[in-house]
C-alpha positions as CSV (number, residue, x, y, z in Angstrom):
1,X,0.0,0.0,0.0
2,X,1.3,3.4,-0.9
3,X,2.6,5.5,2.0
4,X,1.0,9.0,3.3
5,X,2.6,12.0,4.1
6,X,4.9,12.3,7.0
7,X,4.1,13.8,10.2
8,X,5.5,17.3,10.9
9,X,9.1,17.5,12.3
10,X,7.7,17.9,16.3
11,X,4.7,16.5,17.5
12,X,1.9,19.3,18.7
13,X,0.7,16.8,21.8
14,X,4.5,17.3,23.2
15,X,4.3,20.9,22.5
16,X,0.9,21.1,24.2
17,X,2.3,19.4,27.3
18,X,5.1,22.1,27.4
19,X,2.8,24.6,27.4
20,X,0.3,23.3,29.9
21,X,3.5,23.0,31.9
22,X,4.7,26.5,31.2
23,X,1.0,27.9,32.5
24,X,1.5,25.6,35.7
25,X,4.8,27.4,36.2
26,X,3.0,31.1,35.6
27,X,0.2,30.5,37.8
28,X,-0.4,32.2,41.1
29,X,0.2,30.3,43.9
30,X,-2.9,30.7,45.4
31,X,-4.1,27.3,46.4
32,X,-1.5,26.3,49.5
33,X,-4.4,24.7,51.2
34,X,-5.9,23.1,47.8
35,X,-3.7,21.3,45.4
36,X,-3.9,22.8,41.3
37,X,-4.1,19.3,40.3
38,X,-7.3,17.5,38.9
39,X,-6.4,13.6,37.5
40,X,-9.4,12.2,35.8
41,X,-10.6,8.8,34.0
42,X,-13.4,8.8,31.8
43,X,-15.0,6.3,29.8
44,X,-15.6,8.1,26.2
45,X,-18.2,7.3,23.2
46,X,-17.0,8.7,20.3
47,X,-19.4,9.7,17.6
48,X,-18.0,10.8,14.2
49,X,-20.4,13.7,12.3
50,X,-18.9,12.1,9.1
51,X,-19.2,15.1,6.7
52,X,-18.0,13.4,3.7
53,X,-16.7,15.6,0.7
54,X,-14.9,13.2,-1.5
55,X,-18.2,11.5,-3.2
56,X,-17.0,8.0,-1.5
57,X,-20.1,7.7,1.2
58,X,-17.7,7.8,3.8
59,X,-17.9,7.3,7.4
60,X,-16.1,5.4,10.4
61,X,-17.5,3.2,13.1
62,X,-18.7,4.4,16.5
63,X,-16.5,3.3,19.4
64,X,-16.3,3.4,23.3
65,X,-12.4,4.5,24.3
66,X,-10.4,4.8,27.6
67,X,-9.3,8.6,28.2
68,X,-7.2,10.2,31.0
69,X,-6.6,14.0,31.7
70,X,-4.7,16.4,33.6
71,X,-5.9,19.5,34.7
72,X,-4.2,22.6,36.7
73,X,-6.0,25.2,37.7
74,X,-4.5,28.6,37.7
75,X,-7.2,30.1,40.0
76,X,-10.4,28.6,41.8
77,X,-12.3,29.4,38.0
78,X,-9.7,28.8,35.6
79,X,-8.2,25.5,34.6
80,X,-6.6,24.2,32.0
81,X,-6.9,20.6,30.7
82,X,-4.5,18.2,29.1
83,X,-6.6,15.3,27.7
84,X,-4.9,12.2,26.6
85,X,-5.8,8.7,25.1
86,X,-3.7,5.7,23.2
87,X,-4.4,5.4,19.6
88,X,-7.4,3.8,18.6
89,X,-8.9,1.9,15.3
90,X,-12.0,2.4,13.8
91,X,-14.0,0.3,11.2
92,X,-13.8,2.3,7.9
93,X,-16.9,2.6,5.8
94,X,-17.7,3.6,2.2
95,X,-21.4,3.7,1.4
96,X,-22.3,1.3,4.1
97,X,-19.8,-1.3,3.4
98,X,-16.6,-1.9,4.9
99,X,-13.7,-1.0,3.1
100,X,-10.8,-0.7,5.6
101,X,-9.3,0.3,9.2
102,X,-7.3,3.5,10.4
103,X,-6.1,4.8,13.7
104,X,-5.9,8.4,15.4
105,X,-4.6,9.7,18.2
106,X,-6.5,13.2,19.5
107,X,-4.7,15.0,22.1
108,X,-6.4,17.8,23.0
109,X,-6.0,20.9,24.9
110,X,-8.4,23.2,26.5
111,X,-8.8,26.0,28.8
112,X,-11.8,26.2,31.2
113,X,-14.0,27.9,33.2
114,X,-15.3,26.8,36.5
115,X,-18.4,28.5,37.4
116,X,-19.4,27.2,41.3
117,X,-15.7,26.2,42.0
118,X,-16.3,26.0,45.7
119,X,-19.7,24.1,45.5
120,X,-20.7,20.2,45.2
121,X,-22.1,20.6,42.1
122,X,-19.1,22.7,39.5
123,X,-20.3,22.8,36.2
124,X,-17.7,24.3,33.7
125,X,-16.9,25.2,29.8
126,X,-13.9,25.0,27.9
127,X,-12.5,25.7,24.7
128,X,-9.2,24.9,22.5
129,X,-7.1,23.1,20.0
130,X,-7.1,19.5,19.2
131,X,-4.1,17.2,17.2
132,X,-4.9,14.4,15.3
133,X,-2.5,12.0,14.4
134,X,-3.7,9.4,11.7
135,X,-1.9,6.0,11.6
136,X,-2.1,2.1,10.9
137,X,-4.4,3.0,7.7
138,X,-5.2,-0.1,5.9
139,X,-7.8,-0.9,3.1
140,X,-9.3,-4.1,1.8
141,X,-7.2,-5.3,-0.8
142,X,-9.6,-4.6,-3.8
143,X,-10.1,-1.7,-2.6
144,X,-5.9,-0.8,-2.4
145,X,-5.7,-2.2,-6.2
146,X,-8.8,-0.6,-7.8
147,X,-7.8,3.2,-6.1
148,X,-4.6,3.2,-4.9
149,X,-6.0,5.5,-1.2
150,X,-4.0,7.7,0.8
151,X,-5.0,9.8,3.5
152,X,-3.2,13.0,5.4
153,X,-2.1,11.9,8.6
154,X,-2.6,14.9,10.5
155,X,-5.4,17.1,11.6
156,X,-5.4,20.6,13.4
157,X,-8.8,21.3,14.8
158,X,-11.0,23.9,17.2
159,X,-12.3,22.2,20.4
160,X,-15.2,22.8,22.6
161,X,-16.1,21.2,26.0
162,X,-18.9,21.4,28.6
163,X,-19.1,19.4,31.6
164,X,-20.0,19.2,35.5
165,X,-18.0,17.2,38.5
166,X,-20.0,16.1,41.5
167,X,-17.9,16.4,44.9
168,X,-18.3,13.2,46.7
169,X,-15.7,14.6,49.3
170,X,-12.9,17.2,49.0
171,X,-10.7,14.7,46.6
172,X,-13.2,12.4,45.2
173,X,-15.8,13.6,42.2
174,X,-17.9,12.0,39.2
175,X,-17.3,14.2,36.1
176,X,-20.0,14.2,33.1
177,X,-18.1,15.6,29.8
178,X,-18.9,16.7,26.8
179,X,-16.7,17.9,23.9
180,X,-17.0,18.7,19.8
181,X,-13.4,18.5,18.0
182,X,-12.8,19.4,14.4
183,X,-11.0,16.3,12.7
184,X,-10.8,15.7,9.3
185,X,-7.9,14.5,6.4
186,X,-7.5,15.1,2.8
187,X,-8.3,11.7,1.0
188,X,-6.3,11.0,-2.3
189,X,-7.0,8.0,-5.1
190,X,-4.0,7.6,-7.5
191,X,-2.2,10.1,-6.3
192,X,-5.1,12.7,-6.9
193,X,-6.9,14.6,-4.3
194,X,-10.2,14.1,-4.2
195,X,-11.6,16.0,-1.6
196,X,-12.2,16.5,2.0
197,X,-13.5,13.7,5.0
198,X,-14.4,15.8,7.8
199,X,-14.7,13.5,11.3
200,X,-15.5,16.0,13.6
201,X,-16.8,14.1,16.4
202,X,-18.7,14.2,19.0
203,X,-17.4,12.7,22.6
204,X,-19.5,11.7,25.7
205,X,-17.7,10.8,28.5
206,X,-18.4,9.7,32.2
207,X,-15.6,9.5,34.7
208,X,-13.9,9.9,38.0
209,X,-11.7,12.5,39.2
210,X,-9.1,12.9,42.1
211,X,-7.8,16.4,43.6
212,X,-4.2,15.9,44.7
């Protein structure tokens, strides 16, 4: 199968994790008696929009994924959010029928808001950039020798969250999240491009999350 495109020279997740790490380092140090630091697990269901723009009926497969994050907040309202997964493979679909398999890899950033930061009940809204890395792309056979496919294996995309934690004590919460993340790659047959598949999907997670 023909190769795509190579990824840049750095990898944006690495440079989002240096700057979530330079805004740590800024921040005031205000919470002595309350640690910045929010670890969460969530249990994700990703829903692709599948906005196809290459004629090929395209779509990918709905899937359930693991997801960790790291959040610091630089005052009692304002956090930000490092969110992090391992690469995961979707079913790959062309008019209903299944032509293939590819992998991403979405690490996203976002800065929040945290509107009832002292209460049980904190809802908050967030907004930022998300990476997609595109790999282990393979297609059925006849489709490989009829078209010849290649996909761009990055994406740069706007993100936006909303969610709520529930305190269960002054560590302990169960956090409700949702977020929308543009994520789409150029799609080529023979070498030609032949137009746009925009992903953008839609993620649902529940979770739990630990103050440290």
């Amino acid at each position: 199968m023909s190769r795509t495109t190579a990824l840049a020279s750095f990898h944006p997740a690495i440079v989002a994790a240096v700057a979530l790490a330079a805004l740590a380092a800024l921040a005031p140090s205000a919470h002595a008696q309350s640690s910045p630091w929010v670890y969460r697990a969530r249990a994700v269901n990703i829903d692709p929009a599948d906005k196809d723009k290459t004629g090929l009926g395209l779509s990918l497969s709905r899937k359930t994924i693991p997801e960790l994050d790291f959040s610091y907040f630089l005052t009692p309202n304002w956090a930000t959010e490092l969110i992090l997964t391992v690469p995961q493979r979707h079913k790959l679909y062309s008019n209903g029928t299944r032509i293939g398999t590819v992998k991403h890899l979405p690490p996203t950033l976002t800065l929040q808001y945290h509107f009832n930061p002292e209460g049980t009940f904190r809802p908050y809204v967030g907004a930022g950039l998300n990476y997609t890395s595109f790999s282990g792309v393979h297609f059925d056979p006849a489709v490989q020798t009829a078209l010849q496919p290649t996909i761009k294996k990055h994406s740069i995309g706007l993100a936006a969250q909303a969610g709520f934690d529930v305190m269960l004590d002054k560590q302990w919460s169960i956090n409700v999240d949702v977020k929308k993340i543009q994520m789409d790659t150029e799609v080529r047959a023979k070498g030609v491009n032949v137009g746009k598949f925009k992903i953008d999907p839609l993620l649902v997670g529940v979770g739990v999350g630990y103050r440290f």
